[in-house]
VOGU-3710 file (C-alpha; in Angstrom, 3 decimals, decimal comma):
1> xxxxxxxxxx> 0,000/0,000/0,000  1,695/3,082/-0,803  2,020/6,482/1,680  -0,823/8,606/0,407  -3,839/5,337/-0,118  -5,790/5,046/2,966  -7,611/2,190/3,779  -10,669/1,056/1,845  -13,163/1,006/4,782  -11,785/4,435/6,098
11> xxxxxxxxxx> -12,413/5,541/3,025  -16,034/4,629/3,152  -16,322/5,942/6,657  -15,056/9,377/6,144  -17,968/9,851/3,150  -21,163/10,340/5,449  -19,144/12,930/7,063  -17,795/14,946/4,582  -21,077/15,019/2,723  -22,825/15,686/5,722
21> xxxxxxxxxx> -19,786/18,921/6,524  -20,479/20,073/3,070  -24,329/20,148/3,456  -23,583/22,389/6,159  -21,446/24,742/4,762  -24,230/24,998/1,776  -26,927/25,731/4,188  -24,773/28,126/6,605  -24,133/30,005/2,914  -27,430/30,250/1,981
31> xxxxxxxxxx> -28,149/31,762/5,315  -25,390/33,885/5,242  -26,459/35,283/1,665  -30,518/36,043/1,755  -30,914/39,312/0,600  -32,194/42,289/2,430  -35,467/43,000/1,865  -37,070/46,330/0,683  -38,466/48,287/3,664  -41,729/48,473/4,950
41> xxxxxxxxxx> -43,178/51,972/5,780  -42,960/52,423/9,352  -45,428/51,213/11,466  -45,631/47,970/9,175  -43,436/45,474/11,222  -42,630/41,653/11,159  -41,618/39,972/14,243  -39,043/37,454/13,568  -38,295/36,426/16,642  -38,472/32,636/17,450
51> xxxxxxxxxx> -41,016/31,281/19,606  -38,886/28,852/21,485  -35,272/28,542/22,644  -32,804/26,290/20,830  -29,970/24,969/22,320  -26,881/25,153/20,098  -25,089/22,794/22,727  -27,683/20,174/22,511  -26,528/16,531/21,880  -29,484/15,498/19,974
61> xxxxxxxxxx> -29,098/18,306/17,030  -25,782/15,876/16,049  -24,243/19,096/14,855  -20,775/17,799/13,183  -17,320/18,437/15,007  -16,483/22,583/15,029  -19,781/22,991/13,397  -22,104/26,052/14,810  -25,875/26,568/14,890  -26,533/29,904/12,559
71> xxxxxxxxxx> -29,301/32,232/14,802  -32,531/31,202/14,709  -35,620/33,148/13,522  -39,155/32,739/11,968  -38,855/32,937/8,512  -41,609/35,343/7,057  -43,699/33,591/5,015  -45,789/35,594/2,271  -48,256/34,989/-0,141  -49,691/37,639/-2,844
81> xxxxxxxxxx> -52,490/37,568/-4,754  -53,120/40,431/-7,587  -55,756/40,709/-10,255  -54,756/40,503/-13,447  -54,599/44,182/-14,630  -52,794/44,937/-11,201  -55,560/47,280/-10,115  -56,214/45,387/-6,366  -53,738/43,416/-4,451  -53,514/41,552/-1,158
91> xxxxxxxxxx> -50,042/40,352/0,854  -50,581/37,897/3,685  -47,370/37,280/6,030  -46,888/35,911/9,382  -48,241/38,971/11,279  -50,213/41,134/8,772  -52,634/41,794/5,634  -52,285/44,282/3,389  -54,603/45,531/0,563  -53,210/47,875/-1,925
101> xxxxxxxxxx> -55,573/49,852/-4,308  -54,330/51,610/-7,355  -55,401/54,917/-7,346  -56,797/54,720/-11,010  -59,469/52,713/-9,390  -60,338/54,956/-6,236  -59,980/58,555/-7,548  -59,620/60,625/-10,707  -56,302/61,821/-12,258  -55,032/64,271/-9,248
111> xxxxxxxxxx> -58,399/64,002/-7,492  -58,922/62,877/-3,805  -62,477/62,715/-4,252  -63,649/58,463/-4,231  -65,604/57,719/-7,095  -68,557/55,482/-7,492  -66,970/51,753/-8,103  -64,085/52,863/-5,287  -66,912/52,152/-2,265  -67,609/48,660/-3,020
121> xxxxxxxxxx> -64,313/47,889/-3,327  -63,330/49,433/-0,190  -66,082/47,349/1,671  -64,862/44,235/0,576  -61,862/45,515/2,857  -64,079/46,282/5,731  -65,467/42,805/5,391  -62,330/41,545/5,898  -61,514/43,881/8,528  -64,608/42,683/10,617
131> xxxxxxxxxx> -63,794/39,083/9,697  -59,967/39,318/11,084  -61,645/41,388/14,458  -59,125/44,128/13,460  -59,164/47,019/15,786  -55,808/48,867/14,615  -55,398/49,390/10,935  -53,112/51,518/8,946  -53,985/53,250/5,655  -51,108/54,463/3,467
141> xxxxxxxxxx> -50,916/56,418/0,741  -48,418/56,461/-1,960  -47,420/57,930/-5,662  -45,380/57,759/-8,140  -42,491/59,808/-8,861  -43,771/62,518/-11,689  -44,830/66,255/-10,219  -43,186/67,524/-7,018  -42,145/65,740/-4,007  -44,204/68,029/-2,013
151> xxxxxxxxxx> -47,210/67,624/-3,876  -47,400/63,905/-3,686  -47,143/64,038/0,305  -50,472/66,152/-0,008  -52,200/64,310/-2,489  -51,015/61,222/-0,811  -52,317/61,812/2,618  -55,502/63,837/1,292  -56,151/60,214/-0,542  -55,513/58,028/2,939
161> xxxxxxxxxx> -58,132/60,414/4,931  -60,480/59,777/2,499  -60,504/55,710/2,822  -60,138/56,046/5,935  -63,389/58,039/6,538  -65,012/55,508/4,172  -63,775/52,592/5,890  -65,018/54,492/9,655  -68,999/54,299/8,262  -69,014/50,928/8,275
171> xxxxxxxxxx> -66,505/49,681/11,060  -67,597/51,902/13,574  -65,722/54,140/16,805  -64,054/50,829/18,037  -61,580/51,148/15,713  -58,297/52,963/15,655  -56,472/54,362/12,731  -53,028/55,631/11,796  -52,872/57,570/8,779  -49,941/58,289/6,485
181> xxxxxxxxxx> -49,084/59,909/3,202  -45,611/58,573/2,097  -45,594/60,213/-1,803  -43,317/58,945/-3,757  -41,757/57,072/-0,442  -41,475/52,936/-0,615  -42,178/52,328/-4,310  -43,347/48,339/-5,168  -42,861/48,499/-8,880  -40,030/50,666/-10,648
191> xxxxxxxxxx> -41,169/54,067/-11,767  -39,233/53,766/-15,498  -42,276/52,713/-16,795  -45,855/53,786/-16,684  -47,082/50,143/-16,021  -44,497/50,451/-12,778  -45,919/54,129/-11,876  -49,231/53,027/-12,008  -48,378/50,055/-9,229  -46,846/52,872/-6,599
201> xxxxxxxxxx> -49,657/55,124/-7,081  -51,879/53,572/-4,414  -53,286/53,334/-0,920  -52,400/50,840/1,309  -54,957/49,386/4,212  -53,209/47,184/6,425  -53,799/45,611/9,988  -52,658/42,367/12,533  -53,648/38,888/11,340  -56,395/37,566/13,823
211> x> -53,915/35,069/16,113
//
């Protein structure tokens, strides 16, 4: 047998292991290289935390020699549905809904005034409002990023207030709202394009999934 040929059944017992190393290292990458994502407004926030203590010292995870347990969170888990044309959206995560209306669909062009189809459509919120026993909901509003900075805050907020008010008929005084015009703040689709601009310019009604 010459220096540098180790024996056959070493050979076959080092394999688990260095499969199971490099495994590992794959998942501590992948970990290590999730990208960032885009910010919420504020106000909207995810809890990550994780419900229960793991010990990284614990025999039974079989961790392998000079291995170590990455942090551990709750992954956010999100699902989106949109309509075809774009117009209405809902996002589902751990700890929140969110319905997004374009403004096409809710106002005239550089109106804050709701038009006739924007009130049923805004109920169908409110149903879902009463059905998740929401108390605390957030309406955003947003544009794009044509006109003046300044003018989109106004028109923004001036938007919000008026979901909002149509959203208090039906829910009643035992709900609380926080109201924000962003502008041109936390774009979803890229303002290049007029498809992306229409996408930003919208109003967001979000509040805590029932537990």
């Amino acid at each position: 047998m010459t220096a540098n040929r180790m024996p056959r059944e070493a050979r076959t017992r080092r394999a688990p292991r260095t499969a199971v190393t490099a495994a590992v290292a794959l998942l501590l990458t992948a970990a290590l290289t999730v990208p960032t994502a885009h910010a919420d407004p504020p106000g909207l926030t995810e809890d990550s935390s994780p419900p229960v203590r793991i010990d990284p010292d614990d025999p039974d995870l079989r961790m392998v020699q000079g291995a170590k347990l990455a942090p551990s969170k709750v992954l956010n888990i999100k699902s989106i549905v949109e309509t075809d044309d774009g117009s209405e959206r809902r996002q589902d995560t751990n700890d929140n809904v969110t319905f997004s209306l374009q403004a096409e669909v809710l106002f005239g062009k550089d109106s804050a005034k709701l038009s006739s189809d924007a009130l049923s459509r805004i109920g169908t919120i409110a149903a879902e409002i009463k059905k998740q026993n929401a108390t605390r909901l957030r309406v955003f509003g947003f544009t794009d990023n044509l006109g003046s900075a300044s003018h989109g805050l106004v028109l923004s907020k001036k938007r919000a207030s008026a979901v909002q008010e149509e959203l208090a008929k039906d829910l009643g005084s035992s709900v609380s709202f926080q109201i924000r015009g962003y502008g041109e703040q936390y774009p979803i689709a890229d303002n290049a394009t007029e498809a992306g601009r229409r996408k930003n310019r919208r109003v967001e009604v979000s509040f805590p999934r029932a537990s």
